[in-house]
Backbone as a printed PyTorch tensor [residue, N CA C, xyz], in Angstrom:
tensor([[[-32.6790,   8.8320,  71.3420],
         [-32.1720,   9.6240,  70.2280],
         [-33.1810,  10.7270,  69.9090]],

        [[-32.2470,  11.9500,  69.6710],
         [-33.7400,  13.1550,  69.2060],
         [-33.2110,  13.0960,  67.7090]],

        [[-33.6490,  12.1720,  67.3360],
         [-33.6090,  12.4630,  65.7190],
         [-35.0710,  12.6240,  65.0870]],

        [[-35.4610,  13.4080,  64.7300],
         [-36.9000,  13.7980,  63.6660],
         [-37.3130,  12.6600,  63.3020]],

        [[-36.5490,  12.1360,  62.0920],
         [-37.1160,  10.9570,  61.5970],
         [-37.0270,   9.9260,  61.8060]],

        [[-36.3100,   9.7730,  62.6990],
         [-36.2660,   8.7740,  63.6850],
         [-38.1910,   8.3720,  64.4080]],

        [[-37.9520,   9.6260,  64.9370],
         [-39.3470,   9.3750,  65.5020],
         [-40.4310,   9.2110,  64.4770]],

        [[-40.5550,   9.8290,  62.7830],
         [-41.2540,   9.7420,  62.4940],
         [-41.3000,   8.1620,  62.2380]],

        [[-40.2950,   7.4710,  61.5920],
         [-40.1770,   6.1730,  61.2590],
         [-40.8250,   5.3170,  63.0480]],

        [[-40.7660,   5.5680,  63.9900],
         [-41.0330,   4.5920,  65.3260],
         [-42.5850,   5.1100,  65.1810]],

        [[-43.2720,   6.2330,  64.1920],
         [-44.7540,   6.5520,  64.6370],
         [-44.9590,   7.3870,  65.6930]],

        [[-43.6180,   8.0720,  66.3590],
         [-43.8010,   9.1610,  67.3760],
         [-44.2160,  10.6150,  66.9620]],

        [[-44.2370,  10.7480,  66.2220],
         [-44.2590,  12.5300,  64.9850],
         [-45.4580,  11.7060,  63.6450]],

        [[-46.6250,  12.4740,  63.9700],
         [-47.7420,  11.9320,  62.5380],
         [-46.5580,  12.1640,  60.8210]],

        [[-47.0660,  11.9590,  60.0430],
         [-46.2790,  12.3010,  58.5670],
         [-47.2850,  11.4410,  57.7710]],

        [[-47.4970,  12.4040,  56.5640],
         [-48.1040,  11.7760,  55.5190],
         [-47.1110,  10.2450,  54.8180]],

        [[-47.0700,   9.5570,  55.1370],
         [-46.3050,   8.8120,  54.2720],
         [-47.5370,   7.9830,  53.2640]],

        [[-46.0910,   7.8720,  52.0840],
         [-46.4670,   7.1350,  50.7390],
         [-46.1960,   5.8450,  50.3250]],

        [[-44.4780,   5.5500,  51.6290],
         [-44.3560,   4.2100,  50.8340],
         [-43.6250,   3.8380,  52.3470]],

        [[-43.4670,   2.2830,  52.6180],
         [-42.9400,   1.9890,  53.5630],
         [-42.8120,   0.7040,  53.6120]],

        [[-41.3650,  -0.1090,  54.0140],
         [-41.2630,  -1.2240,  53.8540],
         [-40.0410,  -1.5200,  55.1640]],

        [[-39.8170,  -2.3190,  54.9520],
         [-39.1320,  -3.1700,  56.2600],
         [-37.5850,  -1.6360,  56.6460]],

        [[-36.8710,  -1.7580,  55.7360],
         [-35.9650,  -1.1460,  55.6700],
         [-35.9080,   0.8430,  55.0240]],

        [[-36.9680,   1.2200,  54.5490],
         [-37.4790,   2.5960,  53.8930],
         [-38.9460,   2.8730,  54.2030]],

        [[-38.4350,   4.4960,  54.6470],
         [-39.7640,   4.8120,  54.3570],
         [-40.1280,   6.2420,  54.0000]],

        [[-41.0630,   6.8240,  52.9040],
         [-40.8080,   8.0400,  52.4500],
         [-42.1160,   9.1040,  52.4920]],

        [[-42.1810,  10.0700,  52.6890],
         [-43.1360,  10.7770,  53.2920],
         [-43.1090,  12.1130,  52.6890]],

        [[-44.0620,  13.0590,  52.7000],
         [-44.1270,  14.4300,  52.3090],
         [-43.5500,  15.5540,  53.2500]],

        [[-42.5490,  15.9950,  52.0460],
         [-42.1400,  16.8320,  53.1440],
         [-42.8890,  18.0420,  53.8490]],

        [[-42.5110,  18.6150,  54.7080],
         [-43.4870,  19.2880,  55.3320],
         [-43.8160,  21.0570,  54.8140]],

        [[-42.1380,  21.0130,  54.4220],
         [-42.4700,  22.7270,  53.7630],
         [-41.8750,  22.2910,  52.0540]],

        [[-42.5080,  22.1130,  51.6420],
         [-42.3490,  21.5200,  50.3260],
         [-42.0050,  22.5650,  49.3690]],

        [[-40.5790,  22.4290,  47.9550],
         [-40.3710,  23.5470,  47.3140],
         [-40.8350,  23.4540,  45.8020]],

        [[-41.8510,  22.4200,  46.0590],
         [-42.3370,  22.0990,  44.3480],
         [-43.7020,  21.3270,  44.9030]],

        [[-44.6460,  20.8230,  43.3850],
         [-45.8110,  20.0410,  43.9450],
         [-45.2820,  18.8390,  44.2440]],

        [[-44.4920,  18.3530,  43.8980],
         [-43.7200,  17.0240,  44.5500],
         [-42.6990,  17.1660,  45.2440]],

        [[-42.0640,  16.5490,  46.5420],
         [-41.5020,  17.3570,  47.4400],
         [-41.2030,  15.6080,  48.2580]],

        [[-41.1210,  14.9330,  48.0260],
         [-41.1950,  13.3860,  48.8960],
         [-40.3280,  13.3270,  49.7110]],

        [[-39.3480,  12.8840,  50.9700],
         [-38.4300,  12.7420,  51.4290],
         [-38.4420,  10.9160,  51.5380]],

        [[-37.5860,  10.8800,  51.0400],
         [-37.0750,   8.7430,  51.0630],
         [-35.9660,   8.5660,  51.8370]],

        [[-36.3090,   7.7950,  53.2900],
         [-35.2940,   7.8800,  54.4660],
         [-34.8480,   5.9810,  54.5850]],

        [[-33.9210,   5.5660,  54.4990],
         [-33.6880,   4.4600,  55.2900],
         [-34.0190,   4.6350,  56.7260]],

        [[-34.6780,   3.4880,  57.1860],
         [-34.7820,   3.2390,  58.9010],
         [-33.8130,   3.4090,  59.6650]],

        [[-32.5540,   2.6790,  58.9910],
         [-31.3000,   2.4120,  60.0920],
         [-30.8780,   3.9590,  59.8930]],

        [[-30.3250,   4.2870,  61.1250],
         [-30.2610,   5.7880,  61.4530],
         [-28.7270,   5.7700,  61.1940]],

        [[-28.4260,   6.4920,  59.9970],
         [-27.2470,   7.3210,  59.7190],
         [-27.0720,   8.1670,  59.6320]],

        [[-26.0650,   9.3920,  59.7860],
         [-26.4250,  10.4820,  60.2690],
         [-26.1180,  11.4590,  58.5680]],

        [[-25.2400,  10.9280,  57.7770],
         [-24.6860,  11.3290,  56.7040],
         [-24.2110,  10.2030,  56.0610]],

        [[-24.6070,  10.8090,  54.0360],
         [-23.6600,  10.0270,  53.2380],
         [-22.4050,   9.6380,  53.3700]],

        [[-21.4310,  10.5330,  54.1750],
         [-20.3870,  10.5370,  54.3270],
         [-20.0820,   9.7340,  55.5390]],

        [[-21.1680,   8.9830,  55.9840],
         [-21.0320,   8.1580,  56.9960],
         [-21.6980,   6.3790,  57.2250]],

        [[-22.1920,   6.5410,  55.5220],
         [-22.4240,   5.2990,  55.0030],
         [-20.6990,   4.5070,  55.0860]],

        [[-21.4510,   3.1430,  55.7480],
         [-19.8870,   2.0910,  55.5830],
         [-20.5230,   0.8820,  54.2780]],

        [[-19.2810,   0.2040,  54.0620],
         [-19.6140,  -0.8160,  52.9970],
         [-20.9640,  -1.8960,  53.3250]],

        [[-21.9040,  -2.0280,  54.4160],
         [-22.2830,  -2.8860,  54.9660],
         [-24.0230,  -1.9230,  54.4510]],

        [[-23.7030,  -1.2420,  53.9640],
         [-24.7060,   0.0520,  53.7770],
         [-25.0850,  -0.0520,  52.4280]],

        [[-24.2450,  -0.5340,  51.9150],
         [-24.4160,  -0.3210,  50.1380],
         [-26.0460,  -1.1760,  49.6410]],

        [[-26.2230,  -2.1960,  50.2460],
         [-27.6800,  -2.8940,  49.8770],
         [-28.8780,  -1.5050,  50.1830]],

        [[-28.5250,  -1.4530,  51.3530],
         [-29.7620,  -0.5670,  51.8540],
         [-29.7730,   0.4080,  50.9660]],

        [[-28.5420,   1.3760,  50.8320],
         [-28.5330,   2.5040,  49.8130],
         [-29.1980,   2.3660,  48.4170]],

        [[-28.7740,   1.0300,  48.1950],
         [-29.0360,   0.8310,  46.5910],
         [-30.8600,   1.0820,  46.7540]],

        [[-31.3550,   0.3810,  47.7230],
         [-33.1400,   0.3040,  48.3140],
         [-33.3430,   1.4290,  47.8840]],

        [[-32.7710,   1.9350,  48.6020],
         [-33.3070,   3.4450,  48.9700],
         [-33.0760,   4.4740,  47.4820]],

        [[-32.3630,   4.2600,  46.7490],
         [-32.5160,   4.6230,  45.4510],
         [-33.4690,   4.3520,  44.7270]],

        [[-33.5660,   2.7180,  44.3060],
         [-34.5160,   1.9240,  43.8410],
         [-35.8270,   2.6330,  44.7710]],

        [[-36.4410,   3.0230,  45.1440],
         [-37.7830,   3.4730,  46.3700],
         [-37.9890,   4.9610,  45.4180]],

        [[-36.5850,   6.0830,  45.2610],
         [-36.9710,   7.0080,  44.6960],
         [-37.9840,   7.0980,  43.3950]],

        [[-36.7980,   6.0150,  43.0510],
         [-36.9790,   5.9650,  41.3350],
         [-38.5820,   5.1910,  40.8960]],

        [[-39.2120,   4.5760,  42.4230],
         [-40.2180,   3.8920,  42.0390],
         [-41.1690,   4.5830,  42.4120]],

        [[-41.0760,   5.4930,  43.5030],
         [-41.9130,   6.5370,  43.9060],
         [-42.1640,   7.6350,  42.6480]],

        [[-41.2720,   7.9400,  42.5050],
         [-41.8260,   8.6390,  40.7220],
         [-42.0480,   8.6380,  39.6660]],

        [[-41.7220,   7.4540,  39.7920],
         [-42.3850,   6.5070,  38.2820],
         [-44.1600,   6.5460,  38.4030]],

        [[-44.4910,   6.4360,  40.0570],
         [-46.0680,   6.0510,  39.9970],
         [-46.7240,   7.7030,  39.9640]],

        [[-45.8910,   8.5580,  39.9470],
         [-46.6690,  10.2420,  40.1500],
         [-46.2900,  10.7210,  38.7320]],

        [[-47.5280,  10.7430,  38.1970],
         [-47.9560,  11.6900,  36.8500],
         [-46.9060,  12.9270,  36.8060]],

        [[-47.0540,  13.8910,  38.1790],
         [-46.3400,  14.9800,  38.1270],
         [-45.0020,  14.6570,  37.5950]],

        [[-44.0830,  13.6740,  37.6140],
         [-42.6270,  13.7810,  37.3480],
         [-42.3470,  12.5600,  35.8880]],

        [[-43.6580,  12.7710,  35.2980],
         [-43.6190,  12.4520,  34.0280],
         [-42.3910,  12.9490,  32.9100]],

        [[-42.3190,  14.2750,  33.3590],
         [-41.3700,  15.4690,  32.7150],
         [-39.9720,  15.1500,  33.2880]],

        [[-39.7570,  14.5840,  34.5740],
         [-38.3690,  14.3300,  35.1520],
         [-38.5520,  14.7980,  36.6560]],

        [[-37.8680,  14.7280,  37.5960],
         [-37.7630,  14.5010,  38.8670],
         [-36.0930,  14.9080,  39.2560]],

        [[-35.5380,  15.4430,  40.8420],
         [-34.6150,  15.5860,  41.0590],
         [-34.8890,  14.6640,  42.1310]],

        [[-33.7220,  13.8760,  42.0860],
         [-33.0940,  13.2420,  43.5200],
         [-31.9130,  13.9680,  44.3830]],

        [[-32.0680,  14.6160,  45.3390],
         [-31.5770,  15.4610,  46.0340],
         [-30.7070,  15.1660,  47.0590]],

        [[-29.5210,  15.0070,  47.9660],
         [-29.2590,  14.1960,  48.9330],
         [-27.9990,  16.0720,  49.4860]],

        [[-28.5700,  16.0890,  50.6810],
         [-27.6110,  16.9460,  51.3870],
         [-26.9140,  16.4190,  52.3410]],

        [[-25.5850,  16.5340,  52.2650],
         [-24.0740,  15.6200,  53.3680],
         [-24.0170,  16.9400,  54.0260]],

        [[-23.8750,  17.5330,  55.0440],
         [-23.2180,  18.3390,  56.3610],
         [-24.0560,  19.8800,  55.7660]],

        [[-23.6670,  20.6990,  57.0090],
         [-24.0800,  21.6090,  57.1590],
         [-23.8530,  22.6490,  56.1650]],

        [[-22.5330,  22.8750,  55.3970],
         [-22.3420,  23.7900,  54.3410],
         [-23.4860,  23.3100,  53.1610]],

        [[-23.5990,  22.2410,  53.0830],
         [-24.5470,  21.7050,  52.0800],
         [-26.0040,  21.8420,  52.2820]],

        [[-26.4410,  22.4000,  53.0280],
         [-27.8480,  22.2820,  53.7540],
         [-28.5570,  21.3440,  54.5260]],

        [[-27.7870,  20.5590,  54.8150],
         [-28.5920,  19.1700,  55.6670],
         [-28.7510,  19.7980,  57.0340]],

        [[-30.2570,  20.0660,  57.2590],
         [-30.7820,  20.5590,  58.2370],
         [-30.9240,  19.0610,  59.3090]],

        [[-30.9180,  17.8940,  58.7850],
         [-31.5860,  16.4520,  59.7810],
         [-30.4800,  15.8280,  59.2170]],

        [[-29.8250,  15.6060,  60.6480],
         [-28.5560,  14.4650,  60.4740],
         [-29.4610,  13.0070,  60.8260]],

        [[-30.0730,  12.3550,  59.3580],
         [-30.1300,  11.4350,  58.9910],
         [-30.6000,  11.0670,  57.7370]],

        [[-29.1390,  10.5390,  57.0900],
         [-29.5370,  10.2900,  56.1000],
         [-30.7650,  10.5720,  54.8180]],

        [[-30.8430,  11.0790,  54.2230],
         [-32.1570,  10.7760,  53.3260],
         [-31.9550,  11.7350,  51.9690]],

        [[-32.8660,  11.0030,  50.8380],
         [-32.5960,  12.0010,  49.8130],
         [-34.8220,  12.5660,  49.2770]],

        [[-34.3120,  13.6120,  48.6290],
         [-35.5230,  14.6340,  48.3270],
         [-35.8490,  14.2560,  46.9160]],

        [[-37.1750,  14.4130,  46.6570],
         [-37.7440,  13.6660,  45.3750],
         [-37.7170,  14.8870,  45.2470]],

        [[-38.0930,  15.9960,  44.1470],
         [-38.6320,  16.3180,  43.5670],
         [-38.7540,  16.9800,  42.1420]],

        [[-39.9350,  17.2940,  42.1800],
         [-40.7240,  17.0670,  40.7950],
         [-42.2790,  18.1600,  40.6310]],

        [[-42.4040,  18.0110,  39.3620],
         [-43.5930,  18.8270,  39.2230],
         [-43.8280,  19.8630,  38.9180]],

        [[-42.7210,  20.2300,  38.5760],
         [-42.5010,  21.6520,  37.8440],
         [-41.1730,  22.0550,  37.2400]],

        [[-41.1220,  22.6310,  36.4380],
         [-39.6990,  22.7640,  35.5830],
         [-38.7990,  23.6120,  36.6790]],

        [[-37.2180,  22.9750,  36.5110],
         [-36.4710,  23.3170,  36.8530],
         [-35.0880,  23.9230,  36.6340]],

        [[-34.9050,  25.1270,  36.9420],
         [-33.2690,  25.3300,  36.5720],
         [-32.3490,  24.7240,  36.4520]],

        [[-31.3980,  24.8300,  35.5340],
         [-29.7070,  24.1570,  35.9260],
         [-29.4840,  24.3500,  37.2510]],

        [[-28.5620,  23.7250,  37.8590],
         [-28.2720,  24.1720,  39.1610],
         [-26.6960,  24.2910,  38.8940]],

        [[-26.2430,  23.7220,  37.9500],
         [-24.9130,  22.8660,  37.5740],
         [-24.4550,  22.9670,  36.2160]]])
């Protein structure tokens, strides 16, 4: 598989990572658009939200629970934090796999 994070999760591609456990693991992103910038990936390789099945929902829930604990421990997102998740290409998902974007650390616009 040429998936990015794929390899980063097997240890083939270096990455700062922060947190990592059997099933998640979350790392700095590399061109970061704030001082907090985290990416939180499940292991099992999915390519899109829109391609989560019911058998997915534990892991997903993880992988939420991981955000929310990853920024609880960074001072910077004291003020609040975005959890970010891009589905297909009109949306910006540059890496068909799964994952959502922490960030934090600086005030942010409405988007919405």
């Amino acid at each position: 598989m040429d998936c990015i994070f794929c390899k980063i999760i097997n240890k083939e591609i270096p990455s700062t990572i922060v947190y990592e456990d059997e099933s998640v693991i979350a790392f700095k992103d590399l061109n970061p658009v704030a001082p907090v910038h985290i990416l939180v990936v499940p292991k099992k390789h999915i390519s899109a939200l829109r391609e989560v099945q019911e058998e997915d929902i534990t892991l997903l829930g993880k992988v939420l629970y991981t955000c929310k604990e990853i920024a609880k421990s960074l001072p910077e997102c004291d003020g609040g934090y975005r959890v970010i998740n891009n589905c297909g290409d009109n949306a910006g998902q540059t890496v068909k796999h799964i994952h959502f974007h922490i960030i934090g650390g600086k005030n942010m616009p409405n988007l919405i």
